[in-house]
N, C-alpha and C positions, 0 to 999 in steps of 0.2 A: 025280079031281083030286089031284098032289100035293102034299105038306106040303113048301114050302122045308125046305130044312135051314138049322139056325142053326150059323155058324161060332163055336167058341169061341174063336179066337186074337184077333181084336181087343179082344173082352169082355176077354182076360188080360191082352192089352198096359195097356187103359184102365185094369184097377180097381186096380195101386199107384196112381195118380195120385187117383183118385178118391178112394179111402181117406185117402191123404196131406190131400187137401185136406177132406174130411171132418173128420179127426183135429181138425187144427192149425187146419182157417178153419169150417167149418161148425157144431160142436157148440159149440167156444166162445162164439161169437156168440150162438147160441141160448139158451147158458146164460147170456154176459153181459146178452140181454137178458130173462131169465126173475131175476135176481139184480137189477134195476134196479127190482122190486116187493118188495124184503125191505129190514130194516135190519138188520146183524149185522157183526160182528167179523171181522177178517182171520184170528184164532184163534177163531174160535166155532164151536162146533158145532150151532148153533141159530138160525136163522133167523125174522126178528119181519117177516108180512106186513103193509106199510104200505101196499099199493095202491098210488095216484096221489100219492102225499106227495112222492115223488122226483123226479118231472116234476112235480109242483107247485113244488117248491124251485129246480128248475132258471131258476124264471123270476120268483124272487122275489129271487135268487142277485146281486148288483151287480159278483161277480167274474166270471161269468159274461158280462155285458155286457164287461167292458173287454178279459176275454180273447178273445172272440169277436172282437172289434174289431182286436188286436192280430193274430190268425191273417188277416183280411181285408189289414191293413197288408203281412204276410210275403207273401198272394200277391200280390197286384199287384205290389209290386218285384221280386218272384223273377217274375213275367212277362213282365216291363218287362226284365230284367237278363237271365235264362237262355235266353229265348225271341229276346223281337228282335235281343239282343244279339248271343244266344248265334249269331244266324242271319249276323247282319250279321258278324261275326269268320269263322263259319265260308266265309263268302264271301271275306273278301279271302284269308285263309289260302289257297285254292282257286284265286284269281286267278294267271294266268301270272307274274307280276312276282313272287309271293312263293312260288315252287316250289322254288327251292333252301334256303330259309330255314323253309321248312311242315312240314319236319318234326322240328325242332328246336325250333320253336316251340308243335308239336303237345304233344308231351313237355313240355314247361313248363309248358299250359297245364293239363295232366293229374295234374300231380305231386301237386294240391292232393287229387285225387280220392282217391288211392289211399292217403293219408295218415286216420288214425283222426278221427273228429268229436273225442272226445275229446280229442286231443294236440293238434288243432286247437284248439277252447274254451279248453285252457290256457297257448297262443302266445299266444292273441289277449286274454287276461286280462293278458298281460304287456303287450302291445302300448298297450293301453287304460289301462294303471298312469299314476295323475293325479300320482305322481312324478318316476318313472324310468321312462314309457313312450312309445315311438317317435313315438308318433305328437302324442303334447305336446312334444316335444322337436322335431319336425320344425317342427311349428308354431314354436314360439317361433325357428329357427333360420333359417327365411323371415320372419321380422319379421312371423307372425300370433299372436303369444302371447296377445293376449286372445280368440283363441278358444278356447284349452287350458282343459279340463276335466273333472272326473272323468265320463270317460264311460259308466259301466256303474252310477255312483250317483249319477246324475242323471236323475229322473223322466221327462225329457224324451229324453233321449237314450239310454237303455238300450233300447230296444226296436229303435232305427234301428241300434244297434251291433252287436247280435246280428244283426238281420238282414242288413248289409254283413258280416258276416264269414260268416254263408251262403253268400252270393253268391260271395262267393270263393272257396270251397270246392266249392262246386256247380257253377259254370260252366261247368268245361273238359267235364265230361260231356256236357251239353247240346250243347255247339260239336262233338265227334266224331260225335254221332249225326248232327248235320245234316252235317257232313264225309262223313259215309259217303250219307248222301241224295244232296248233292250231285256225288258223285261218280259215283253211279250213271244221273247224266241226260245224256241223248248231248251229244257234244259239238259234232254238226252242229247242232242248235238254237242255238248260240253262233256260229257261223259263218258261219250262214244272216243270223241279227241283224248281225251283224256288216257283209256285205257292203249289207244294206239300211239302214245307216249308226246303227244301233242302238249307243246306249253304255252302258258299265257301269251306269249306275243303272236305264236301258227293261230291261237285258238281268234285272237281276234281281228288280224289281218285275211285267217279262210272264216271265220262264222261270224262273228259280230257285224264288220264291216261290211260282206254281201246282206246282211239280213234287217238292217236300219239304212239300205237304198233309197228308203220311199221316204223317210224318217229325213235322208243326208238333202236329199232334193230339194223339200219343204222348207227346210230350214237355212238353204243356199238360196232359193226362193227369196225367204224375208229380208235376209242377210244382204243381198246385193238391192235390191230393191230401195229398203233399207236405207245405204250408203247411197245411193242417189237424191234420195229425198232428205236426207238427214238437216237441221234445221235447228230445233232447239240447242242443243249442246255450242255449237260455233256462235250463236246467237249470243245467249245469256253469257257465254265467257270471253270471249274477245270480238263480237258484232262483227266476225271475217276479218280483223286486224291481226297483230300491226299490218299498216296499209294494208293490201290484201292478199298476205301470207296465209291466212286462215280459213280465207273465201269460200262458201261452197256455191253449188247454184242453187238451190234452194234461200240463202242469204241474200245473195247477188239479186234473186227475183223478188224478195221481200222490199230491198231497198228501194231497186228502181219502181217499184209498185206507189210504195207509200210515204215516203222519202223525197225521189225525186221527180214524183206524181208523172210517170210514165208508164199507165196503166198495158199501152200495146206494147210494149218494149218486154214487159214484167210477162204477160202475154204468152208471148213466143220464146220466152223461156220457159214456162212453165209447160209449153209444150212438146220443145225439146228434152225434158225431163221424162214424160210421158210416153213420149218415142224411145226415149233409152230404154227405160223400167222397160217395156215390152221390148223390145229387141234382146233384150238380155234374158226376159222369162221364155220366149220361143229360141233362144239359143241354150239354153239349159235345159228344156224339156224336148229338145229334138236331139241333144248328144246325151242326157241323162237314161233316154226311152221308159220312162217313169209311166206304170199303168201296164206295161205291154213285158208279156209271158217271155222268158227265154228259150 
């Protein structure tokens, strides 16, 4: 009998990769979550084993709850907004009527993208200024001035401004992915409908919509993921304030990390984070069936 031979040039292609993700995703993890059983200092050289105290405190934590609450709030509008939205734009953009104008309009929609979170947060601080910012000044200049108000130090409305200025900045990505789905679905399916007296909304509730599945998955994928780990934006504009109407957990874990040098604390948030993002990608790829034949 003989011994296959084992080629070594795949093994060589794979193991930068492997290694890279070992390095940078796998050991980290391990040790963020083997450091979510100690209490110690961000400068300590000594680690105090407290067991279960940490996910004990996790759920005894009240900033915990509203943060949690507030990452649930970012996904559903970054759903609501990047997805259906982001589907339905990428549709008409795609439609014959708006082909000379699609790609000028593409660029527009994109420019938000390519621009820093950061310089973004601090457009959008100015924008939100319960002074001299646009969007009070618009208001009062359509005769809606009692609705102008501080909106990034008001309890109520900090969290909904951070996440509308998200949205705006994340959109245009979402609309070119499904641009490129949709572009890649024949165009005799539109033709076919067409002749059988199909119109734009049959055409894209039966053809569009089944045939950027794989396209809607990936991009609910980022999108919730996403909104779990979200971080910059709540950061640079209200630091999870007032008080902690704005909170996410990814903020929540920043503080107690480096703030209030509770490294194991900060710890076992970041692993409940971890634990979400997956529970939520294995619940979306096991009701989405993304990959597998009908």
């Amino acid at each position: 009998m003989k011994l296959r031979k084992i080629s070594l040039t795949p093994i060589l292609f794979l193991l930068p990769t492997v290694l890279f993700l070992g390095i940078f995703i796998y050991i980290p993890l391990i040790q963020n979550f083997y450091n979510s059983f100690f209490d110690f200092s961000v400068f300590s050289d000594s680690k105090s084993f407290v067991g279960m105290s940490n996910i004990k405190k996790l759920f005894e934590d009240e900033v915990i709850g509203i943060a949690l609450w507030n990452n649930v709030k970012y996904g559903v509008i970054s759903v609501v907004f990047q997805i259906f939205f982001a589907l339905i734009l990428a549709s008409i953009l795609e439609d014959k009527l708006f082909r000379r104008v699609a790609p000028a309009l593409r660029i527009i929609y994109f420019i938000p993208v390519m621009i820093s979170i950061s310089v973004i947060a601090l457009l959008f601080g100015f924008v939100y200024n319960p002074q001299i910012g646009l969007l009070n000044s618009f208001l009062e200049l359509i005769g809606l001035g009692d609705l102008a108000k501080p909106w990034l130090g008001n309890s109520t409305t900090a969290i909904y401004s951070v996440i509308a200025m998200s949205q705006w900045q994340s959109i245009g990505l979402i609309t070119m992915l499904f641009i490129v789905a949709i572009q890649k679905i024949p165009n005799e399916l539109y033709e076919a409908s067409h002749i059988d007296g199909a119109g734009k909304i049959r055409q894209f509730f039966h053809i569009t919509l089944p045939q950027v599945k794989e396209t809607m998955f990936v991009n609910l994928l980022i999108t919730v993921t996403g909104s779990i780990l979200v971080f910059n934006e709540p950061y640079i504009l209200t630091n999870g304030g007032p008080g902690n109407s704005s909170m996410t957990l990814a903020v929540h874990m920043y503080q107690n990390g480096f703030f209030k040098d509770n490294m194991g604390y900060a710890s076992s948030i970041a692993t409940t984070m971890f634990l979400l993002s997956a529970i939520f990608a294995l619940v979306q790829i096991k009701v989405s069936k993304t990959g597998k034949e009908d």
